[in-house]
N, C-alpha and C positions, 0 to 999 in steps of 0.2 A: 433567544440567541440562536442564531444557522451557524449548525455545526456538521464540518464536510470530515467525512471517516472514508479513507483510502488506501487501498492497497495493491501493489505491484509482483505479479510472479514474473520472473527476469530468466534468461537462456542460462546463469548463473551468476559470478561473485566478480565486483568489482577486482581488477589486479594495481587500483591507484586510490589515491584518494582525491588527485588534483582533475578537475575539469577545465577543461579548454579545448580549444582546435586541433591541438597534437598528442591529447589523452584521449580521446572518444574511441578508441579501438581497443583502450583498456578496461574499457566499459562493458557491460552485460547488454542485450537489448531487451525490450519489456518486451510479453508474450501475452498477458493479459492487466488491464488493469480495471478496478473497481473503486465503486465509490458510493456512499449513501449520502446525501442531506437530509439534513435533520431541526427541525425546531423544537429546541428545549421548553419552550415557554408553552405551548398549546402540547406536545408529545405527540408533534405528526412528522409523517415520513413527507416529504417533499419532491425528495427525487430518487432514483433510484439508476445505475448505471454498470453494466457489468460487459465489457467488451474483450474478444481475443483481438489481438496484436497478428497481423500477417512480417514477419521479418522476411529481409533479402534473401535472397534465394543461396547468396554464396556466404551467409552466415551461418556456423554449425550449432545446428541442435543437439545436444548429446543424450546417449539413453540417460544420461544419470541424471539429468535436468528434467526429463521427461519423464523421470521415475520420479521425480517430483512434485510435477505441476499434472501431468499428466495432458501436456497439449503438445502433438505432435504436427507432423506438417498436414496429414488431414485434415485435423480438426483446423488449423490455421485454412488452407486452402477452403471448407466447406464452409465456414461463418468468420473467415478475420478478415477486421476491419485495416486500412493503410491507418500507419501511425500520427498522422499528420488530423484525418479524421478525428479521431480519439483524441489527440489533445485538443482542437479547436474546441469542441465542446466540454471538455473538461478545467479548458481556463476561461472559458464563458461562464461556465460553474461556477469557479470561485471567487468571479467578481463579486459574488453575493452572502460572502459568508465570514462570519465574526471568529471562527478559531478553525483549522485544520488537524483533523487526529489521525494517528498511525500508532504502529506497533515497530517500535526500531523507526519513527518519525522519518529521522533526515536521510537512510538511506531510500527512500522512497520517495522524500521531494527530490535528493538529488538523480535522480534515476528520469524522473520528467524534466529537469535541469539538462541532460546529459539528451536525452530526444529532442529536446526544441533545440540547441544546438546543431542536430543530426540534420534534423530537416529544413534548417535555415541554412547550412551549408551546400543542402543536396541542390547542385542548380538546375536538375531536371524536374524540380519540382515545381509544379504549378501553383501550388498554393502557399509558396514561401511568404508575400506579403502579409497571410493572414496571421502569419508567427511571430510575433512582437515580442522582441528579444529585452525590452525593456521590464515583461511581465517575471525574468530570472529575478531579478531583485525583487521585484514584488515577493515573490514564493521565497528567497533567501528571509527576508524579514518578516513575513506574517507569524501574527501569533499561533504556535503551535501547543500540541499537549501531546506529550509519546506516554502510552500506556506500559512501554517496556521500561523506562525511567522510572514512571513514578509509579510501581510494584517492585520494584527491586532492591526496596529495604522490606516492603510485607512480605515477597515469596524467602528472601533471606536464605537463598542455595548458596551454599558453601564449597570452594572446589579449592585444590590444590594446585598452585603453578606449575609447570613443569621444570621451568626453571631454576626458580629462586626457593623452590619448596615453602614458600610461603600460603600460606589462607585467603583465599581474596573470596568475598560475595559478586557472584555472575549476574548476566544481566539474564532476566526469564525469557524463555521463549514467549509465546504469545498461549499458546497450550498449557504451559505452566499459572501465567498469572491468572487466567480462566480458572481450570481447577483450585487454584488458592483462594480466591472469590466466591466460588459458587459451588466447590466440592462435587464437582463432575469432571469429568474430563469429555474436552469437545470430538468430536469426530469430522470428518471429509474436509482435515485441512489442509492446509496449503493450494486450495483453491481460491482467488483474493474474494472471489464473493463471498462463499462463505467466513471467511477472515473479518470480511470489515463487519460482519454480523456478530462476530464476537469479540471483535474489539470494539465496538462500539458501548456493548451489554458491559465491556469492561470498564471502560471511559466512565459511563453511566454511573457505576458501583464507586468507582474512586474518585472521584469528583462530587457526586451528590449522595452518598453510602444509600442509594435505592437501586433497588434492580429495574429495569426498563420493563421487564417482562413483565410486572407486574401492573404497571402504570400506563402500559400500551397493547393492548391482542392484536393488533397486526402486527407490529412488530417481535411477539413472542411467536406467532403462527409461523413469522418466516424466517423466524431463528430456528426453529424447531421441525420444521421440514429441510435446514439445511444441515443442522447437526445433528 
């Protein structure tokens, strides 16, 4: 089975949840995204893809986003890629793969939902034909797998509402469900490469209860230089 593990660092937080023509400015822009392919069946790495995002010029960066990701306008202006780039080849990608995995899934299809959008609208763009708006429904219904779902009865965090003072179990971060799995805790995250490296090792563990690293050395080599 081709299984595509992706993950998006964004300028920050959606302020909607509806997408269309007249929501996209309540939208975050992606800054970098990443992604591995993967064959379950032989345990080889197939592709491997980690790109910074150059955004508009009159879109704000904020320190606190960049105290996150840690991608400022240098590092955009010295290696980023135009967004338009980055998804051509990323939904070239997925024409070839039988499940898509994330950590918090849907906000990260919706987030390339929300750029193809962007850049089918932009009409200074030259390469709008290549953006097949028909491919949003594609990505709305493929089969997905969120690794933040489905550890969020095994990490089993407990937190209080503010509200209603009631008990409710949260959803894990992606650090969390790591450490619940494999009793480490990951480091240099929130970089989406290193992210899809350990959601993937997570994916792995809760889906087949075997650890990747064990069944693959390259891909334990390049987990473990990344964390």
């Amino acid at each position: 089975m081709f299984v595509l593990v992706f993950d998006t660092e964004t300028t920050g937080l959606p302020k909607t949840k509806v997408i269309n023509q007249n929501t996209l400015t309540s939208w975050p822009y992606i800054v970098q995204l990443s992604y591995i392919l993967y064959d379950t069946e032989s345990n080889k790495i197939i592709k491997i893809s980690d790109n910074i995002v150059k955004i508009p010029e009159n879109i704000e960066l904020t320190k606190d986003s960049i105290a996150i990701h840690g991608i400022d306008r240098n590092k955009m202006n010295e290696n980023g890629k135009s967004i338009v780039e980055v998804l051509q080849e990323f939904l070239t990608t997925i024409d070839s793969i039988d499940l898509i995995v994330g950590h918090n899934i849907d906000f990260d299809i919706n987030m390339i939902i929300v750029e193809i959008y962007r850049s089918a609208l932009d009409a200074n763009n030259c390469c709008i034909t290549k953006i097949n708006l028909p491919i949003v429904v594609q990505l709305q219904y493929m089969k997905r797998y969120c690794t933040m779902k489905n550890s969020m009865e095994l990490c089993n965090i407990k937190k209080i509402n503010k509200t209603s003072g009631k008990e409710y179990v949260k959803f894990p971060t992606l650090s969390e469900t790591y450490q619940q799995l494999f009793n480490e805790k990951p480091n240099n995250m929130h970089n989406s490469l290193h992210d899809i490296y350990a959601c993937f090792r997570c994916y792995y563990k809760l889906q087949y209860k075997k650890d990747i690293c064990q069944a693959d050395d390259d891909f334990n080599k390049l987990l473990r230089d990344a964390l």
